[in-house]
N, C-alpha and C positions, 0 to 999 in steps of 0.2 A: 431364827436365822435361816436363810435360803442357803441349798446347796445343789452347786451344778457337777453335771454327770454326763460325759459323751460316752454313745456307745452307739454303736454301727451306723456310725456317720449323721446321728442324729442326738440334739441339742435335749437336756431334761433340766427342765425348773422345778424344784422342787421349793414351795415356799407357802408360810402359813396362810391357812382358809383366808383370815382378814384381809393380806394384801390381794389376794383373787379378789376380793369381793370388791375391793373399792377399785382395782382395776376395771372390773366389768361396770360397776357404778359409772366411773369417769368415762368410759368407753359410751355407755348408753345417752349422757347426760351430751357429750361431743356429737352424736349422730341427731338430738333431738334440735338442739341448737346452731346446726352446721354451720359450729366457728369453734377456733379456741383462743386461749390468749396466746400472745405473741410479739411481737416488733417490728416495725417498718422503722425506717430513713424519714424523718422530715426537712425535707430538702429547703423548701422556699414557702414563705407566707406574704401575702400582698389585698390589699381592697381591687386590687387592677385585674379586672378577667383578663383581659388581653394577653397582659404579660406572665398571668398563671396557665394562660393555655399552650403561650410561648416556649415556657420554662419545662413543661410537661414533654411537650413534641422533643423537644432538644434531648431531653431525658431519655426515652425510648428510641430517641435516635443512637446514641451513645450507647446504650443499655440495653439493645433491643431484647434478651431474656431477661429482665426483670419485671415484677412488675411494677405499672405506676399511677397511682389515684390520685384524680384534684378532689377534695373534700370540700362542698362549701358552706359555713357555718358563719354564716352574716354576720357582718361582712367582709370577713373574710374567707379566700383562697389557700388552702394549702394543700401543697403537693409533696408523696409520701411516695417514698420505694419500699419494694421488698416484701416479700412476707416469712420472716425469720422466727422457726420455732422459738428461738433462745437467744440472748442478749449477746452473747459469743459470736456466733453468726451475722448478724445487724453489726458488730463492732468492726468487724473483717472490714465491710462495705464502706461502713463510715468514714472509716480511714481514706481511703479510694476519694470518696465524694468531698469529704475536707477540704481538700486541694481546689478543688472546681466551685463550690460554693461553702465557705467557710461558716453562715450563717447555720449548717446541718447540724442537727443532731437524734439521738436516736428515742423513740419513744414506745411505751407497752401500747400493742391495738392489738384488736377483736381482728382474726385471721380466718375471711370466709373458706372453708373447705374447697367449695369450687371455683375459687380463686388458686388455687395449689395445682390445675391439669392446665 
């Protein structure tokens, strides 16, 4: 069992070897693969570039701090917000995007690192 400890304005974890370890594990395994798992908004699916490049632009107009990917995966188009550590987070949005395109909903992707600055 872990037990925390403040003492002169600084935080102490104190917690057994094994969960260090596999913290440092998951930590090494994230820097080797620069992604983790995560969740985007899939907003809109179409065969139509035109109207998936349409649907994008509108997106980032609307949304200009999120971000937003058309994926193309023949033949179709789809276009994803967000990059959401956690399922909580992508549901906030959801909610939001519901309203403007009903077809959304929320899905687990691979969340590049340098997609996050």
């Amino acid at each position: 069992m872990s037990q925390l400890s403040k003492a002169q304005g600084r935080l102490v974890l104190n917690m057994p070897e094994s969960v260090d370890t596999l913290l440092q594990k998951t930590l090494e395994k994230s820097k080797e693969t620069h992604s983790f798992s995560g969740y985007r908004i899939q907003i809109f699916q179409t065969t139509d570039r035109k109207k998936a490049f349409e649907i994008k632009k509108e997106l980032i107009s609307i949304f200009p701090d999120e971000f937003v990917v058309l994926i193309f995966n023949e033949p179709n188009y789809k276009i994803r917000l967000g990059n959401y550590r956690n399922k909580i987070e992508a549901q906030k949005m959801y909610h939001v995007l519901m309203k403007m395109y009903p077809q959304t909903f929320v899905i687990p992707d691979k969340i590049d690192i340098e997609e996050l600055n």
